[in-house]
C-alpha positions in Angstrom: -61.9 -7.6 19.4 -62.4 -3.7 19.1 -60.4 -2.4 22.5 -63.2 0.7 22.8 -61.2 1.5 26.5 -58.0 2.3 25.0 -59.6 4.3 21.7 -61.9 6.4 24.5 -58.8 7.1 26.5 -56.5 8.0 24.1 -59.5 10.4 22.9 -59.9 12.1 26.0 -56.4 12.8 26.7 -56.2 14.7 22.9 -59.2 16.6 23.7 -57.6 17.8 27.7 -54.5 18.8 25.9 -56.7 20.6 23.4 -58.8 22.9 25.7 -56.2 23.1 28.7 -56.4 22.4 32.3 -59.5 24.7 32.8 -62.0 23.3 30.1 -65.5 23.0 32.0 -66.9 19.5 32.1 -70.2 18.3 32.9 -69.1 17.3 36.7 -70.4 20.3 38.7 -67.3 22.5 39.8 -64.4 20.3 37.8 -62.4 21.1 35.4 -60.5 19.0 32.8 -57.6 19.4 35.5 -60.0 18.2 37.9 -60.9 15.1 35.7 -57.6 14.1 35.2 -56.7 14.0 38.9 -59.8 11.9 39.5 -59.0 9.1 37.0 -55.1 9.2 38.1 -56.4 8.6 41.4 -58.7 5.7 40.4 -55.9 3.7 38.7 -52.8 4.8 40.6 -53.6 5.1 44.6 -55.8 2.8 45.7 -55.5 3.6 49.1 -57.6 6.8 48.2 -59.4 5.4 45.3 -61.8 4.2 47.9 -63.3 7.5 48.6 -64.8 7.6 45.1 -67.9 5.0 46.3 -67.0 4.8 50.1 -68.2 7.7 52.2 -65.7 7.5 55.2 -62.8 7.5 52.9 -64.3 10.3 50.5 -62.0 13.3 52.5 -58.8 11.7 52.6 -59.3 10.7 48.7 -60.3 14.5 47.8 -57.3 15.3 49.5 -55.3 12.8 47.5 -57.2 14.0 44.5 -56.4 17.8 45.1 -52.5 17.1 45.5 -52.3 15.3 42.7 -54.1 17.7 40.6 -51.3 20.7 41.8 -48.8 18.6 39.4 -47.9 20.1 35.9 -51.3 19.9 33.5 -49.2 18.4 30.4 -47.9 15.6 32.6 -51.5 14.4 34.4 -52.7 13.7 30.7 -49.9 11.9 29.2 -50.4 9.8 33.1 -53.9 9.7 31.9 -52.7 8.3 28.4 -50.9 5.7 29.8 -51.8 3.3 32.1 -50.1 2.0 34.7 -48.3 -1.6 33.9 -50.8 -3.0 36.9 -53.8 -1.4 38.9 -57.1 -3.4 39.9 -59.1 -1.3 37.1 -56.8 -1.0 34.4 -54.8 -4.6 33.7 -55.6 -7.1 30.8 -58.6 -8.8 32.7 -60.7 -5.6 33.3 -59.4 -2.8 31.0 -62.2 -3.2 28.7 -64.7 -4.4 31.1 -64.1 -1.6 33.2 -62.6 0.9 31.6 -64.3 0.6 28.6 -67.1 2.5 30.0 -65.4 4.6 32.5 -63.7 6.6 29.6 -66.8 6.5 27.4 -68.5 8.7 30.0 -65.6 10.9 31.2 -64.3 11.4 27.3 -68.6 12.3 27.2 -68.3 15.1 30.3 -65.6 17.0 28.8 -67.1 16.5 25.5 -70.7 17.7 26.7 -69.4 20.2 28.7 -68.1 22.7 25.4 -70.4 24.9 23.3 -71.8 23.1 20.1 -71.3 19.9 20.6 -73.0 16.5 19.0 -73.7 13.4 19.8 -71.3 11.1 18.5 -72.3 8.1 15.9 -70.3 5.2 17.5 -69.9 1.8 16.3 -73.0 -0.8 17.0 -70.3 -3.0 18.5 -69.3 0.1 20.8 -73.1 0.4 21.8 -74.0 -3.0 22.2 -71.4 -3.5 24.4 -72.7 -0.1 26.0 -76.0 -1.7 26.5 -74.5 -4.6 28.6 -73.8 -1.8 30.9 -76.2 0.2 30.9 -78.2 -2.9 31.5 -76.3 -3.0 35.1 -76.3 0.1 35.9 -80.4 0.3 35.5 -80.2 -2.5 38.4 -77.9 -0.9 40.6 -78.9 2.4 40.0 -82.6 2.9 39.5 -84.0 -0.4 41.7 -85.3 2.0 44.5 -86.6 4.6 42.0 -90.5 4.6 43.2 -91.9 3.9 40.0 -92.3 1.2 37.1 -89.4 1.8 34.9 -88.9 0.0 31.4 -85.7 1.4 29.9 -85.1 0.6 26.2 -82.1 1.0 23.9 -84.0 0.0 20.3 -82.3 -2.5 18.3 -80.4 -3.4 21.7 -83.0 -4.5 24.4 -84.6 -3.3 27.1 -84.6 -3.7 31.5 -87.2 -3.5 33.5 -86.3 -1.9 37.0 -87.6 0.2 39.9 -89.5 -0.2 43.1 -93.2 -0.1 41.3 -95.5 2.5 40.8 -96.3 4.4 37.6 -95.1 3.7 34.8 -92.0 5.5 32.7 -90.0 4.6 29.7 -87.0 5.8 29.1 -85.8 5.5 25.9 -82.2 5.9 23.8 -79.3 4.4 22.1 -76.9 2.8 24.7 -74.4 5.3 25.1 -77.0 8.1 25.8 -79.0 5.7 28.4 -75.4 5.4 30.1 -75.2 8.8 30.4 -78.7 9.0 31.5 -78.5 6.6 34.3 -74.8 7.7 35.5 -75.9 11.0 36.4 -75.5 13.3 33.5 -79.4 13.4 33.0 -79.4 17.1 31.7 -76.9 15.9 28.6 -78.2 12.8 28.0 -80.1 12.8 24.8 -83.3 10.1 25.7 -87.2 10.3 25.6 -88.8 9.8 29.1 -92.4 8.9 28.6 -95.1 8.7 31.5 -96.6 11.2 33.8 -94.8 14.4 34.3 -94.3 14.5 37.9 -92.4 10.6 38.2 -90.7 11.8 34.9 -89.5 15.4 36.3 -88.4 13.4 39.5 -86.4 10.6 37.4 -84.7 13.7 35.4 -83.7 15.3 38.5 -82.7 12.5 40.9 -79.3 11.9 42.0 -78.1 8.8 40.4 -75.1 7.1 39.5 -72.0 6.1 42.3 
């Protein structure tokens, strides 16, 4: 079984060490410094980990995060590289469930964040197992958009969500939807068809966790 979490890690810490500690990414004010505190938090303290989804514990985690970040640049990526032995999101059972797409998207911000860059041309396998998240994500995500959406990856499938209304489609290979519905709208390469005011709101609106 292609392990598409450890290939997507192992690309992200090259490209860090690459650009250095203050490469832009496509997270608003963070820099490949930044990123790597973030995800060494996420594995490695989970008593500030927390703050990433949970609003009361958001301040103590960006302190966490901050602290961690001081450390020597060279060492928070080869942290990054390596995971730790055991952590809820990075063991056998949910490395590539979870992780799989958390370093897809990251690997994708630092990526997406530098001048002249492509879309990649990954592996069906890599997006059909893409689509089985961005098929979750559309339900967490978009089920209060106030609209009618249909979102399609072709040759993958397609999810119907939202709250009802008009109608958009949002169309793109799996990867690119994940982008899409995580947040990263504004690098996402997808076609959003429908009326232009629901379309402009879905393209703007704050999404992902």
């Amino acid at each position: 079984m292609p392990r598409y979490a450890r290939a997507e890690r192992e690309a992200l810490a090259d490209l860090m060490l690459e650009l250095g500690p203050d490469a832009p990414t496509v997270n608003e004010g963070w820099t490949t410094r930044d990123l790597a505190a973030h995800l060494l938090v996420r594995e490695r303290r989970p008593d500030a980990a927390g703050g990433i989804l949970l609003p009361p514990l958001r301040e103590h985690g960006e302190t966490v995060r901050r602290r961690v970040a001081a450390g020597p640049y060279a060492d928070l990526v080869a942290r990054v590289r390596r995971p730790p032995l055991w952590s809820p999101v990075s063991n056998p059972l949910t490395d590539e469930l979870v992780n799989g797409l958390e370093f897809f998207i990251h690997h994708e911000d630092v990526r997406r964040a530098q001048p002249g860059w492509l879309p990649r041309d990954l592996p069906a396998r890599q997006q059909a197992a893409l689509w089985k998240r961005a098929a979750v994500l559309a339900r967490l995500a978009l089920r209060r958009f106030p609209a009618d959406l249909l979102i399609q990856a072709p040759g993958y499938g397609e999810r119907g969500v939202g709250r009802g209304g008009e109608r958009l489609r949002v169309v793109g290979a799996p990867g690119e939807l994940v982008l899409f519905i995580s947040g990263r709208q504004r690098v996402a390469r997808v076609q959003v068809d429908g009326p232009a005011e629901p379309a402009e709101r879905l393209r703007a609106a704050s999404l992902g966790f």
